[in-house]
C-alpha positions in Angstrom: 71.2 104.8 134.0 70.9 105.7 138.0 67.8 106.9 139.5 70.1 109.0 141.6 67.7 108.8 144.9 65.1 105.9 145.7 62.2 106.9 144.7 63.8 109.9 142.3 63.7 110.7 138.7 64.9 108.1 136.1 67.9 109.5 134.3 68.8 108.6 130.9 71.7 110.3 130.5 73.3 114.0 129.7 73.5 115.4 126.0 76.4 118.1 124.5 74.5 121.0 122.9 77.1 120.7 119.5 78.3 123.7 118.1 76.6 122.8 114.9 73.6 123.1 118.0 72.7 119.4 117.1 71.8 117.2 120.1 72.1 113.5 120.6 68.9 112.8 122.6 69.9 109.0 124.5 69.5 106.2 122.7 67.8 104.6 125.8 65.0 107.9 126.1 64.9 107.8 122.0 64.3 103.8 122.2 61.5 104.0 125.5 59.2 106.6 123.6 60.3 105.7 120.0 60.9 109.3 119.2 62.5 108.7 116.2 59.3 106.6 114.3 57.6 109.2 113.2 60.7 111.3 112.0 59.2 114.1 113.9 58.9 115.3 117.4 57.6 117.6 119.3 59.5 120.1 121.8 57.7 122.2 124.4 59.0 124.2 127.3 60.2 122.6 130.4 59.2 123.5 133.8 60.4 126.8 135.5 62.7 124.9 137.9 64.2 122.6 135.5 64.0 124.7 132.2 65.5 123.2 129.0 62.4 121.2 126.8 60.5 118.3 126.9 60.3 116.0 123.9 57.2 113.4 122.6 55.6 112.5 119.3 52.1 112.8 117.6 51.6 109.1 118.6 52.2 109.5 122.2 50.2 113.0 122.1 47.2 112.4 120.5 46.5 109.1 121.8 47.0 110.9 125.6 44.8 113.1 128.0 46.7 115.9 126.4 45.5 115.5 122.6 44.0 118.8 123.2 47.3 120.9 122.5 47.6 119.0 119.1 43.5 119.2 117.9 43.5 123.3 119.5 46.5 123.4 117.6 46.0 122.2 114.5 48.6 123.9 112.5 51.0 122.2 114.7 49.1 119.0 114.9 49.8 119.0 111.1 53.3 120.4 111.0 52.3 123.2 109.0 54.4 125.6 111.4 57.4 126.4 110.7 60.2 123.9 112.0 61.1 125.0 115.4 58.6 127.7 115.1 57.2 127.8 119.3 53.5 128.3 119.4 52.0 129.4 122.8 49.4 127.7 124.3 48.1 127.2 128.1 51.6 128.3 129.8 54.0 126.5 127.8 55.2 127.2 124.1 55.3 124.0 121.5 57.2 123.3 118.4 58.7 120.5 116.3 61.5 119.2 114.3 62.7 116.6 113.0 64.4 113.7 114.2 66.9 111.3 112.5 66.8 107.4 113.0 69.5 107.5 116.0 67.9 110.0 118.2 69.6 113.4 116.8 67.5 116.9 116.4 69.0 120.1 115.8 67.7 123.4 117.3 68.6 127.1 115.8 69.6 130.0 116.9 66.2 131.4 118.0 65.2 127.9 119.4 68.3 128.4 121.5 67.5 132.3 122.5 64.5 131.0 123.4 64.7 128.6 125.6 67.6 130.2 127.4 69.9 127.3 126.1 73.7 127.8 124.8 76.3 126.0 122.6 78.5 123.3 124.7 75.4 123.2 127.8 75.1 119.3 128.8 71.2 118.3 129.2 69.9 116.1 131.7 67.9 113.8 130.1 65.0 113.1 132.5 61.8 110.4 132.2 58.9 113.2 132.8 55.9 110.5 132.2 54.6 107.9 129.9 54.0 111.2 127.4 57.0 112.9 127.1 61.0 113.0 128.8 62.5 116.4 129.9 66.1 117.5 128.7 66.4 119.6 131.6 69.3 122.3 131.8 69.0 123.8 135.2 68.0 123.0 138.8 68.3 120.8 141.6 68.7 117.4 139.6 71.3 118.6 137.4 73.4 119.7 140.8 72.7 116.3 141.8 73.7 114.7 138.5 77.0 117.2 138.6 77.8 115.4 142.6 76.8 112.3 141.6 79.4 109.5 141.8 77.7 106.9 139.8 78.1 107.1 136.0 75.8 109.4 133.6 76.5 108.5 129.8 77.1 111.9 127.7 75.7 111.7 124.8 
């Protein structure tokens, strides 16, 4: 996948919000954090300029600096919350749901109000950090994706 400027994000790829508002995270992002071993993950908002939501697991969480949100969170930590049920916390909201073996969650209808997202929107699946990757749906990178003459995978 490009890095569509030196020096510039890593992009894995775009994913289709379905219709059944499923989303096929790339198999590439799924495979660099294994998000699918723990057939869980987390969600949490994304940043104001990109929006959309980020995506980790417990493993990458609690063995991180940020381990905090999970152990001040322990209802989350120990997905007793409902799935796809955000939680606020320090500026950002957090949730989780489950994950299949190839990479696919599925968001709801509040999920979707929530996060400003709608049926048929591509996300731009961005590496964030070591922690987590951003499926971003707004901003200056997806522009640049959208002019980008290289190829993006859609997922």
């Amino acid at each position: 996948m490009p890095q569509m400027n030196k020096g510039g994000k890593f992009i894995f790829g775009k994913s289709r919000i379905r219709d059944d508002l499923t989303v096929q995270l790339p198999t590439q992002a799924v495979t660099e954090y294994n998000a699918a071993a723990e057939g869980k993950v987390y969600l949490f908002t994304g940043s104001k300029i990109t929006g959309g939501f980020c995506v980790t697991r417990k493993g990458l969480l609690e063995s991180s600096k940020l381990r905090h949100i999970l152990t001040d969170n322990p209802s989350l930590q120990n997905y007793q919350t409902t799935e796809g049920e955000f939680i606020k916390y320090k500026g950002r909201s957090y949730c989780w749901v489950n994950i299949s073996e190839n990479g696919i969650i599925e968001l709801n209808r509040e999920m979707m109000n929530f996060l400003d997202l709608k049926s048929g929107m591509e996300l731009l699946s961005i590496r964030s950090s070591d922690i987590a990757f951003t499926m971003g749906a707004k901003g200056p990178l997806l522009k640049k994706a959208k002019n980008y003459e290289g190829e993006i995978n859609v997922y």
